[in-house]
DRENTORKOL-3810 file (N, C-alpha, C; in nm, 4 decimals):
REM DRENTORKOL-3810
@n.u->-0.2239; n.v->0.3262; n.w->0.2097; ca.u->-0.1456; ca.v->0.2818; ca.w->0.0965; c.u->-0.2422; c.v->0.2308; c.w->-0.0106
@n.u->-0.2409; n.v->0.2691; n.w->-0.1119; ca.u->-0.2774; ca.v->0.2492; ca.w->-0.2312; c.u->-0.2712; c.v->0.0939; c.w->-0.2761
@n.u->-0.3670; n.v->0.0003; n.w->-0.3584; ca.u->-0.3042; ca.v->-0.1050; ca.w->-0.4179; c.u->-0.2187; c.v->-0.0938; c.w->-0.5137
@n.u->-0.2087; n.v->-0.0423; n.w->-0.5801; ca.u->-0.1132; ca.v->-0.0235; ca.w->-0.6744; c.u->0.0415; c.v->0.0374; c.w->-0.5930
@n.u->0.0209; n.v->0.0708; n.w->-0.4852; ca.u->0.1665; ca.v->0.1046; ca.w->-0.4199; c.u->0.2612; c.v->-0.0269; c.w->-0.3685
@n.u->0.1331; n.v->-0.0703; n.w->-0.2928; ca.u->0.1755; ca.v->-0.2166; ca.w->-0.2372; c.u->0.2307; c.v->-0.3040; c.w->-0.3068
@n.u->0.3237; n.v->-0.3666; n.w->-0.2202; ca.u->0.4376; ca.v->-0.4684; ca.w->-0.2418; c.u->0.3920; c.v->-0.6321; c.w->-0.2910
@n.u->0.3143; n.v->-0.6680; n.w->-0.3554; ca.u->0.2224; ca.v->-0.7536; ca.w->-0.4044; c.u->0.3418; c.v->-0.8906; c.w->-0.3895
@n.u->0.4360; n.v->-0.8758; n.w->-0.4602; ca.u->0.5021; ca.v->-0.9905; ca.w->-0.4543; c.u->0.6041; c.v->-1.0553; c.w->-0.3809
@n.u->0.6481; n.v->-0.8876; n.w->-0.2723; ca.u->0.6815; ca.v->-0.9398; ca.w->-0.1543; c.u->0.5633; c.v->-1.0366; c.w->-0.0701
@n.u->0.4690; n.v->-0.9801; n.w->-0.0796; ca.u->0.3593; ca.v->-1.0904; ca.w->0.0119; c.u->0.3825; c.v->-1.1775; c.w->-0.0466
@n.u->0.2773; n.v->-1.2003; n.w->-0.1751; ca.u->0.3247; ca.v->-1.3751; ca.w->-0.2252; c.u->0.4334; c.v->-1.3953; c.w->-0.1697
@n.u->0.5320; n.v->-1.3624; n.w->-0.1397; ca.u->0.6514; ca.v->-1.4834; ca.w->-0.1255; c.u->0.6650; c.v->-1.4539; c.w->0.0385
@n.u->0.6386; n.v->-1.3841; n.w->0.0945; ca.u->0.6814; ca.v->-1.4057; ca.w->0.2392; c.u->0.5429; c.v->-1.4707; c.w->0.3424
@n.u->0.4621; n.v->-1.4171; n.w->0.2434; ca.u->0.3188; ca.v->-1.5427; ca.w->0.3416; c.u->0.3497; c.v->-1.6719; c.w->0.3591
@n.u->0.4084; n.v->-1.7404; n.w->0.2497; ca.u->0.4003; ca.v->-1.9179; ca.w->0.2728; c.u->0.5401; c.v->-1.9205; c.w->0.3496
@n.u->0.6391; n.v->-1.8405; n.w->0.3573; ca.u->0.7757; ca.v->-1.8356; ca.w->0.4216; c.u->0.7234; c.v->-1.8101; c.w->0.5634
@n.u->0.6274; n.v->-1.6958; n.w->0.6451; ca.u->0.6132; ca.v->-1.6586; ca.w->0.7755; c.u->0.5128; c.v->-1.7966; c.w->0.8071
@n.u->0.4269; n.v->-1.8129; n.w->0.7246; ca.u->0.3196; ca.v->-1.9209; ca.w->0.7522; c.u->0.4147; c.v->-2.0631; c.w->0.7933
@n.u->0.4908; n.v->-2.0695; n.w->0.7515; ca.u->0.5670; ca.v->-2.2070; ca.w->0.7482; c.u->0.6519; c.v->-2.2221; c.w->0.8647
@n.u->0.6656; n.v->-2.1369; n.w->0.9373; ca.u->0.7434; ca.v->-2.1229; ca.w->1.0764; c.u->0.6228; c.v->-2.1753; c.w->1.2071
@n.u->0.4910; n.v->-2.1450; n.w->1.1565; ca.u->0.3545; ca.v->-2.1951; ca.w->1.2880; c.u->0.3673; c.v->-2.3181; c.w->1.2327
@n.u->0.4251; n.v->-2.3760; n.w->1.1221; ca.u->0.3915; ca.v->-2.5512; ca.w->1.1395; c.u->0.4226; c.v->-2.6338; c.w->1.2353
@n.u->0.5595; n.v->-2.6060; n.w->1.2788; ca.u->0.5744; ca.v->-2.7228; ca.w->1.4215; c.u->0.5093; c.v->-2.6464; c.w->1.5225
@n.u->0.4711; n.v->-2.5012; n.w->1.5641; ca.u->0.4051; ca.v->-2.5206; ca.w->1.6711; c.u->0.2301; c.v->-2.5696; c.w->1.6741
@n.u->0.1970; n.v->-2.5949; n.w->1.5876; ca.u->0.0214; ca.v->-2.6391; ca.w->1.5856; c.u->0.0152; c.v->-2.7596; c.w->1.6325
@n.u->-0.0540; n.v->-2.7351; n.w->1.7745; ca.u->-0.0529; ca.v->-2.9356; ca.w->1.8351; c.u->-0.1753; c.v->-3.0080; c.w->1.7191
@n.u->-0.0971; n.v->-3.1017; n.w->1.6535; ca.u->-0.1687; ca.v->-3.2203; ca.w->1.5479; c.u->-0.0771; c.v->-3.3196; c.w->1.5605
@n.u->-0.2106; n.v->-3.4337; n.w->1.5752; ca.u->-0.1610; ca.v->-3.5641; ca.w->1.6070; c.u->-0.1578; c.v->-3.6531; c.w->1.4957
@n.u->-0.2561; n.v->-3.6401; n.w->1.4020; ca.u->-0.2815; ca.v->-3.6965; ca.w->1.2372; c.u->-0.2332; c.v->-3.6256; c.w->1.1419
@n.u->-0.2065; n.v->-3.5272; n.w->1.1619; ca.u->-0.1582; ca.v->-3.4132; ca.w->0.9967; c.u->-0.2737; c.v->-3.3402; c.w->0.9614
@n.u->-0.3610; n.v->-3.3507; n.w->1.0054; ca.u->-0.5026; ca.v->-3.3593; ca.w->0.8988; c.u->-0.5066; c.v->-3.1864; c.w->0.9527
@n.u->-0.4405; n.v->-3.0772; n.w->1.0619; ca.u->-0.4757; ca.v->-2.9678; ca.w->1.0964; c.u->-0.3926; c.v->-2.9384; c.w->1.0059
@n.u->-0.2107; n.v->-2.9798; n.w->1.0045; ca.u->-0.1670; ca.v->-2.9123; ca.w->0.9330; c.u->-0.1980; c.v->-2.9026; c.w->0.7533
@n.u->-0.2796; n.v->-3.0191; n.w->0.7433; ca.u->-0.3262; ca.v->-2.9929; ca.w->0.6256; c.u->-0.3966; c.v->-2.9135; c.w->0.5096
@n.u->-0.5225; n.v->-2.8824; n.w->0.6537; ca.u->-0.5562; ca.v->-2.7606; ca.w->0.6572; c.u->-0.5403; c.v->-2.6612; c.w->0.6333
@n.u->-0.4715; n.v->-2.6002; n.w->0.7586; ca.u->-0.3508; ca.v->-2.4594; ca.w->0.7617; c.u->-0.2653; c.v->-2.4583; c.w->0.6291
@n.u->-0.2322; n.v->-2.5503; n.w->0.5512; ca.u->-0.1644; ca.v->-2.5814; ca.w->0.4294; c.u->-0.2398; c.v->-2.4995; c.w->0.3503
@n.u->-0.3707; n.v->-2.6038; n.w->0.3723; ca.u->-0.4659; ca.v->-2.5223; ca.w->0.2148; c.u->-0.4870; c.v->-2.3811; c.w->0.2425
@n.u->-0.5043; n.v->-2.3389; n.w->0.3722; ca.u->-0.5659; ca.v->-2.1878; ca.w->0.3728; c.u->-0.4554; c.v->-2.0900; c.w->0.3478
@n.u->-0.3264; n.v->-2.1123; n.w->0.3870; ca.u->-0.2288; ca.v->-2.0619; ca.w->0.3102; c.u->-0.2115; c.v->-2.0372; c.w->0.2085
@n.u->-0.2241; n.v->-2.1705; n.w->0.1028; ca.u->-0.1941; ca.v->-2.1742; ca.w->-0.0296; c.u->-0.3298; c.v->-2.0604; c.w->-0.0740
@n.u->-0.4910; n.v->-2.0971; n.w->-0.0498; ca.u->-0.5779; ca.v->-2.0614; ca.w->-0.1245; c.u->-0.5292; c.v->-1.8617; c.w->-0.0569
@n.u->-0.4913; n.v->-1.8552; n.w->0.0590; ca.u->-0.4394; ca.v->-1.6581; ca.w->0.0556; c.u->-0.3445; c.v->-1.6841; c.w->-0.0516
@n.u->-0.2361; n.v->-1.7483; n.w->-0.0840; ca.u->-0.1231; ca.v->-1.6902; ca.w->-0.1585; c.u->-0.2236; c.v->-1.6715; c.w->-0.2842
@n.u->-0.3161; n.v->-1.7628; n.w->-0.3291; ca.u->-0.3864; ca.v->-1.7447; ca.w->-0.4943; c.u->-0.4694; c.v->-1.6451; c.w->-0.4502
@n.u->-0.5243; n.v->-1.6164; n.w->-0.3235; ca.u->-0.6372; ca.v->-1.4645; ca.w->-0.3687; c.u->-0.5271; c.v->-1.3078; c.w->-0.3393
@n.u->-0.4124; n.v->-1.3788; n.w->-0.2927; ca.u->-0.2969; ca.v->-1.2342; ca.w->-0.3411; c.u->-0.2922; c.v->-1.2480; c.w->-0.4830
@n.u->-0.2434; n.v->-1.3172; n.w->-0.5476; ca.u->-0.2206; ca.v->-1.3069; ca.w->-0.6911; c.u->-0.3294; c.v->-1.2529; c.w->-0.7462
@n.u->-0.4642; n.v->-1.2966; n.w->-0.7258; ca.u->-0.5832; ca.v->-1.2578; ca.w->-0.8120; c.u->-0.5962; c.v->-1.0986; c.w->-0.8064
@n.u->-0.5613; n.v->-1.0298; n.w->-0.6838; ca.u->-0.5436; ca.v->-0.8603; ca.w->-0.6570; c.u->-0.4310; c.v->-0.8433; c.w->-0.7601
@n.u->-0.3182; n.v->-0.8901; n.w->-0.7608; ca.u->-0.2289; ca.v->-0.8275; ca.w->-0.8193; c.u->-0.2494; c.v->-0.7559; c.w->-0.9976
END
């Protein structure tokens, strides 16, 4: 598949939606993993946009 075929903004929006379902299962006792997993989410959703 081509980039230009691909569904660019279905991802943006279903990455932080599928990503957001592993939050209660990640064993963290401080927040500080899910915090993490937060940012690396967010920083994929901005390097999808930057392809688009």
């Amino acid at each position: 598949m081509m980039a230009d075929q691909f569904p660019w903004l279905t991802a943006i929006i279903l990455l932080p939606l599928v990503a957001s379902f592993l939050i209660p299962v990640l064993p963290d006792k401080d927040g500080k993993l899910v915090r993490w997993y937060a940012l690396g989410v967010a920083i994929a959703v901005v390097k999808f946009e930057e392809v688009r």
